[in-house]
VMD Tcl script that draws the C-alpha trace (Angstrom):
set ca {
  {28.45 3.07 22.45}
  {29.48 2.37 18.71}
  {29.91 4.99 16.60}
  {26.87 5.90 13.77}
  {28.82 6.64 10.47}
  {27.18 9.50 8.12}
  {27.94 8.49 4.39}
  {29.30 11.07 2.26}
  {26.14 12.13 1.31}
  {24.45 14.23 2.99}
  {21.50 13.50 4.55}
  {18.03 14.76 3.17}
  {15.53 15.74 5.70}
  {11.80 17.24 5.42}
  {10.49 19.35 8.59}
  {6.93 18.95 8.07}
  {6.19 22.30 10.51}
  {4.26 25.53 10.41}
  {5.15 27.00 13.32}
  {8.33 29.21 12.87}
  {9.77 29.17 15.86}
  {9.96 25.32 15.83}
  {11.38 25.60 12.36}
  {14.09 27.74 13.20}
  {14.83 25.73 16.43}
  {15.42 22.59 14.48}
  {17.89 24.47 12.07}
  {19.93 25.51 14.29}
  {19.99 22.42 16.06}
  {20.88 20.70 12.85}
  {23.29 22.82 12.05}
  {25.23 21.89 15.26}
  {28.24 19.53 15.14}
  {27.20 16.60 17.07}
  {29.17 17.42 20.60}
  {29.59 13.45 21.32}
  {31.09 10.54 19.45}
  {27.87 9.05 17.93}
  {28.46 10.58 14.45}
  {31.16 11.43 12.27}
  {30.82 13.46 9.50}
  {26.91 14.47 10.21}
  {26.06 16.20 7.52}
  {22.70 17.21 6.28}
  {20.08 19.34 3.84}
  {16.67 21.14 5.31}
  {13.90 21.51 3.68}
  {10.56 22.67 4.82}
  {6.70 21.96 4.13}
  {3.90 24.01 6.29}
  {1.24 21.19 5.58}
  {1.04 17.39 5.32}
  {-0.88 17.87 1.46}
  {2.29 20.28 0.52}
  {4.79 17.94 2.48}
  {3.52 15.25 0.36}
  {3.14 16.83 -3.19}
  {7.29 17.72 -1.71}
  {7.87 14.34 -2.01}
  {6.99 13.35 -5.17}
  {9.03 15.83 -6.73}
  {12.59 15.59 -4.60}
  {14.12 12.52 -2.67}
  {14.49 13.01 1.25}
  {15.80 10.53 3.67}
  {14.42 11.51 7.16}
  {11.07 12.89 7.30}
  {10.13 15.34 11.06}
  {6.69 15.34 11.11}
  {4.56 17.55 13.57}
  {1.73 15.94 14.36}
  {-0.47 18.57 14.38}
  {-0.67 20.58 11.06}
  {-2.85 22.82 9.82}
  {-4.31 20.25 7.73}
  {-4.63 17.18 9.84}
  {-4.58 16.20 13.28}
  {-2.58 13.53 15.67}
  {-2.24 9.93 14.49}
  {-4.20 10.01 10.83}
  {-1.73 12.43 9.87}
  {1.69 9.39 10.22}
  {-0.94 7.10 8.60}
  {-1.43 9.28 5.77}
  {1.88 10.25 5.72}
  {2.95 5.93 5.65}
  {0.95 5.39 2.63}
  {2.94 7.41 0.79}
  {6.37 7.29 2.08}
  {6.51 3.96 3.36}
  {10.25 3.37 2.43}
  {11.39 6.91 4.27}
  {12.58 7.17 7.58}
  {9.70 8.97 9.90}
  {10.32 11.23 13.37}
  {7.19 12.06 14.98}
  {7.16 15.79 16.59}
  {4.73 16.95 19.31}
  {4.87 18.64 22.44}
  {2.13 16.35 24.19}
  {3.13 14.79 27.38}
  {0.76 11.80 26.40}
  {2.29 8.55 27.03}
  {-0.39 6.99 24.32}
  {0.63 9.08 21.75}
  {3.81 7.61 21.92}
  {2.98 3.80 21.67}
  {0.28 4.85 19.07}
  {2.80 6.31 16.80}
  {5.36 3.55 17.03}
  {2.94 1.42 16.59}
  {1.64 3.42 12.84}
  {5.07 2.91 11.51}
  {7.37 6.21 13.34}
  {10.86 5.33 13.55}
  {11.47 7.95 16.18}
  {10.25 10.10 18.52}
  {10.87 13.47 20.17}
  {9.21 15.69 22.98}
  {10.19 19.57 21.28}
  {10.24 20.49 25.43}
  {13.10 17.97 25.77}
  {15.09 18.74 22.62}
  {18.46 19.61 22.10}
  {21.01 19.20 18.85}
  {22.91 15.66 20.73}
  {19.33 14.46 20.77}
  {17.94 15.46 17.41}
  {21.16 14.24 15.69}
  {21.15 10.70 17.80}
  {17.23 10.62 17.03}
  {18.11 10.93 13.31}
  {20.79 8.28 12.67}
  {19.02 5.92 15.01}
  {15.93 6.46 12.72}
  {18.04 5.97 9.66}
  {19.51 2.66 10.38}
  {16.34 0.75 11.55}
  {15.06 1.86 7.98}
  {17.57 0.52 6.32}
  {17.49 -2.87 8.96}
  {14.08 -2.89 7.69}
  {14.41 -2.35 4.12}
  {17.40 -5.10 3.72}
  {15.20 -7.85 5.45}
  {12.50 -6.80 3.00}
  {14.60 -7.13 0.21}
  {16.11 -10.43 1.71}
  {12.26 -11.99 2.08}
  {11.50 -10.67 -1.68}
  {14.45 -12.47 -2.91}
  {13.85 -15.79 -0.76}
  {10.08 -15.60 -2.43}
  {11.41 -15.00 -5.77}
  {13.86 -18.08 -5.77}
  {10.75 -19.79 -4.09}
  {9.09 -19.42 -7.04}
  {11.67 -20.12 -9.45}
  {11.65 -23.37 -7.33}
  {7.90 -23.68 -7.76}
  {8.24 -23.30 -11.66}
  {11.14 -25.90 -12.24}
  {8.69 -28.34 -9.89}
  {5.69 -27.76 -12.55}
  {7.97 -28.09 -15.48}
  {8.99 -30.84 -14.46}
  {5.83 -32.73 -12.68}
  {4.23 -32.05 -16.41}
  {6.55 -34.11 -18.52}
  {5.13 -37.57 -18.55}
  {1.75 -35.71 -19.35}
  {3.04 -34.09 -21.93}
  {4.39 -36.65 -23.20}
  {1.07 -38.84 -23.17}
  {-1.24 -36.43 -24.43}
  {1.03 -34.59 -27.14}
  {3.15 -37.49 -28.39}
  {5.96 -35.63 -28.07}
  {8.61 -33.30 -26.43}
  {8.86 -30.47 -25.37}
  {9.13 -27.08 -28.32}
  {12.13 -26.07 -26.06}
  {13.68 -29.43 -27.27}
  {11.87 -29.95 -30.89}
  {12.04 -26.68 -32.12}
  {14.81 -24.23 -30.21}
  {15.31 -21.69 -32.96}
  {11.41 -20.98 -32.21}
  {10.99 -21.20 -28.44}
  {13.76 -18.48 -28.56}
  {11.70 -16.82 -30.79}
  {8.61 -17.54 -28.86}
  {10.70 -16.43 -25.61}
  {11.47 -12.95 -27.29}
  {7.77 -12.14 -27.79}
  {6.75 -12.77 -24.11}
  {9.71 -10.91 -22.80}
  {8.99 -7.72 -24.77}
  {5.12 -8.34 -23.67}
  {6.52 -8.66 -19.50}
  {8.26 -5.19 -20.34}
  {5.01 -3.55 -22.08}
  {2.98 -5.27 -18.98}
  {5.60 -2.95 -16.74}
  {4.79 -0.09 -18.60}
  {0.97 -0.53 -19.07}
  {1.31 -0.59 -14.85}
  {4.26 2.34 -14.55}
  {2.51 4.73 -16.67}
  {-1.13 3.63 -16.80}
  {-1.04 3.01 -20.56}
  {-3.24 0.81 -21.99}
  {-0.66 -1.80 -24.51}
  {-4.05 -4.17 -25.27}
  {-1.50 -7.23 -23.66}
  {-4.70 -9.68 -23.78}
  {-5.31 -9.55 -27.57}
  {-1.47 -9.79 -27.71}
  {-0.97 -13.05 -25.18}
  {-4.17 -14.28 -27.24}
  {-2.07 -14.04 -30.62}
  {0.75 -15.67 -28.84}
  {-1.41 -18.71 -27.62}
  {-2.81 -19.41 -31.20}
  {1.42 -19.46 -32.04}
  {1.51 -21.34 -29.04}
  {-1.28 -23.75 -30.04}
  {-0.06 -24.63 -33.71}
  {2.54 -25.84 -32.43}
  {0.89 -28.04 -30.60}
  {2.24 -27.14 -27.26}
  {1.29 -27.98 -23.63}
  {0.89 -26.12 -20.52}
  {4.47 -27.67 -19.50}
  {5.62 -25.12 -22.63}
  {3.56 -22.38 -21.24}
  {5.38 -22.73 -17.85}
  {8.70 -23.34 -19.53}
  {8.37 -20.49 -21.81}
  {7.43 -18.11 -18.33}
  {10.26 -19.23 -16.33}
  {12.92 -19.35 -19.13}
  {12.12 -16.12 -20.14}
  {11.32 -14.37 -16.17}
  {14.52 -15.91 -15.75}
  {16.91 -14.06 -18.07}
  {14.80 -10.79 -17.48}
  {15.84 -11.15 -13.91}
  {19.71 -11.51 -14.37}
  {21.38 -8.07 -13.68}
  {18.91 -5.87 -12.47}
  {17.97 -4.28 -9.24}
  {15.72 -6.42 -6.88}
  {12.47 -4.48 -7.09}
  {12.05 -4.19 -10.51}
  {13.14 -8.09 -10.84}
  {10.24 -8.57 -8.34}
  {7.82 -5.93 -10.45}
  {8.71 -9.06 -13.60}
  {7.54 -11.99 -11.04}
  {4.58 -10.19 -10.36}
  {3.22 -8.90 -13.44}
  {4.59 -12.23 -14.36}
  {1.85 -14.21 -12.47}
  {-1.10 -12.62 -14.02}
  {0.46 -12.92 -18.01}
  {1.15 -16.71 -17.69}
  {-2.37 -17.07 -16.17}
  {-3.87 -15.53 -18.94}
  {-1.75 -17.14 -21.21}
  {-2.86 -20.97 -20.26}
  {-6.44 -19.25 -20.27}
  {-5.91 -18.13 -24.57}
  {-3.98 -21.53 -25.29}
  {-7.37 -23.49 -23.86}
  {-9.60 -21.70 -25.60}
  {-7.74 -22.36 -29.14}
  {-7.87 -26.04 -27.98}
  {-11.54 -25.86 -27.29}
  {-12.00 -24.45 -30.77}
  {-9.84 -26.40 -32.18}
  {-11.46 -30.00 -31.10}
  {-14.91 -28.59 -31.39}
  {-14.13 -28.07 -34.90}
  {-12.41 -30.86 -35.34}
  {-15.57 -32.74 -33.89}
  {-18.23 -31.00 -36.29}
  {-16.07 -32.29 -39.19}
  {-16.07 -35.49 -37.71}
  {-20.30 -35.47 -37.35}
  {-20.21 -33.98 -41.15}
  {-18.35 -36.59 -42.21}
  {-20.31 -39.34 -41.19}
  {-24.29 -37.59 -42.43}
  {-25.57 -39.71 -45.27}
  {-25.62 -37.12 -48.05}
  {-28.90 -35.12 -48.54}
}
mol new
graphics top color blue
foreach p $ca { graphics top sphere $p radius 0.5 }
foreach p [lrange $ca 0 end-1] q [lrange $ca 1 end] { graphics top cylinder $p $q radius 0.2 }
display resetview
C-alpha cells in the first residue's frame, strides 16, 4: 500500500462530540504514532465543539481541515445534522461518528457528502489515523477537479466573448459607420476600461460585505460615456472581456471566478443603460425631426 504523506503542517481537526468519554478516546487515539507505514510525519491539532450550532459558529472563527462529526448531538439528530453541517463547510473534509450498526446509515451519509466513516465499537488509533488521511485526499481529489472544471468554464467563456466580439464587427460596422473605440480612440477605452474594473471590484465588495456601492446608477453613468461615443454592443463586450481579462491575470482561481461571475450580471446591465440612452436619444432626435417639419403657428 503507498504511503499517505502528512505535510508539515499539522493537521486541524474538529471533534464535534459531547460525550466525554468519546472525546477523550479519540485524543488519545490521535495522539498515537501511526503503528504502520501509511503515514509519515502524522501530525495533528484537537479541538472540540459539544453541539453542531457551537461546532459551526467554531468554524467561522478558526480554519480546520478534518471535521469528526457525531451524528447524534444534543442539538440535532442522524442525517440532517451532515446536511446542515455541508452547507456550511462544504470545502472541509467530513468523518461521520456513530455507534449504530445500521447498514443505511452508512450509504445515507456517503451519499450527503461524508468522506469517511467510523463504527466508535470498531475503533482503534491505525484506523482513525488511516480514516483521516484517506478523508483528506479525496477532498483535495475533489477540490482540484473543481478548480480544473471552474477554469475550463472560465476559458469557455473567454472563448464565448472573443466569438461575440468578433461575430459583431460587420454590424458594427454597418450601423455605426465606424470602428471599434478600442481602435478609434485607445487613450479612452483604457480610460473607459479603468472605470469598469474599479466598478467589478466595488461589485465584489457590495457581495463580500453586503454593502450597498449604488453600481446601477454608476454602470448607467458609464453607458451615457459609453453612448456619446457612439459605441456598440461589440464595445460593450470588448470593454467586459478586455478588462475581466487583465483582472484575472495573477490571482487565485476563486476570486478570478468571483470577477466572471459578478461579471455576467454588470455587462448585462450595462447593454441594458447603453439602450436606453439610444432610445432617448432617437426619440429625441425624432420629436425634433416632427418639430421641424409643423408649419409655424
Amino acid at each position: 500500500m503507498a504511503i499517505i504523506e502528512m505535510n508539515q503542517n499539522p493537521c486541524h481537526i474538529l471533534l464535534i462530540e459531547d460525550e466525554s468519554v468519546t472525546i477523550e478516546l479519540i485524543k488519545t487515539f490521535l495522539n498515537q504514532s501511526p503503528k504502520s507505514r501509511l503515514a509519515d510525519n502524522f501530525d495533528v491539532t484537537f479541538s472540540t465543539a459539544p453541539t453542531l450550532k457551537a461546532a459551526i459558529a467554531l468554524c467561522q472563527e478558526q480554519t480546520f481541515d478534518v471535521l469528526l462529526l457525531d451524528l447524534f448531538l444534543p442539538d440535532i439528530q442522524g442525517i440532517p445534522s451532515l446536511v446542515k453541517l455541508r452547507q456550511t463547510s462544504s470545502e472541509k473534509a467530513v468523518i461521520v461518528l456513530t455507534e449504530s450498526e445500521d447498514e443505511n446509515l452508512v450509504i445515507q451519509a456517503f451519499q450527503h457528502g461524508a468522506d469517511g466513516y467510523l463504527r466508535l465499537k470498531n475503533l482503534d488509533a491505525n484506523l482513525l489515523h488511516y480514516e483521516v488521511l484517506s478523508a483528506l485526499e479525496r477532498q483535495n481529489y475533489r477540490a482540484n477537479l473543481e478548480s480544473q472544471q471552474r477554469l475550463a468554464n472560465q476559458q469557455q467563456e473567454y472563448q464565448d466573448l472573443e466569438l461575440l466580439v468578433n461575430s459583431t464587427t460587420s454590424i458594427t460596422a454597418r450601423m455605426f459607420g465606424s470602428d471599434t473605440i478600442k481602435v478609434c480612440f485607445p487613450e479612452m477605452f483604457q480610460e473607459l476600461k479603468q472605470g469598469y474594473g474599479e466598478l467589478l471590484d466595488l461589485a465584489l465588495e457590495q457581495r463580500a460585505f453586503r454593502v450597498d456601492h449604488n453600481l446601477s446608477e454608476k454602470l448607467r453613468l458609464l453607458a451615457d460615456k459609453l453612448g456619446f461615443l457612439k459605441a456598440s454592443p461589440r464595445d460593450v463586450v470588448d470593454l467586459h472581456s478586455t478588462t475581466l481579462k487583465e483582472k484575472n491575470r495573477n490571482i487565485n482561481l476563486a476570486k478570478a471566478q468571483a470577477y466572471v461571475v459578478e461579471g455576467r450580471l454588470m455587462v448585462l446591465e450595462l447593454m441594458g443603460y447603453l439602450t436606453s440612452f439610444y432610445r432617448k436619444y432617437y426619440i429625441g432626435l425624432n420629436n425634433l425631426n416632427i418639430s421641424s417639419r409643423l408649419p409655424p403657428e
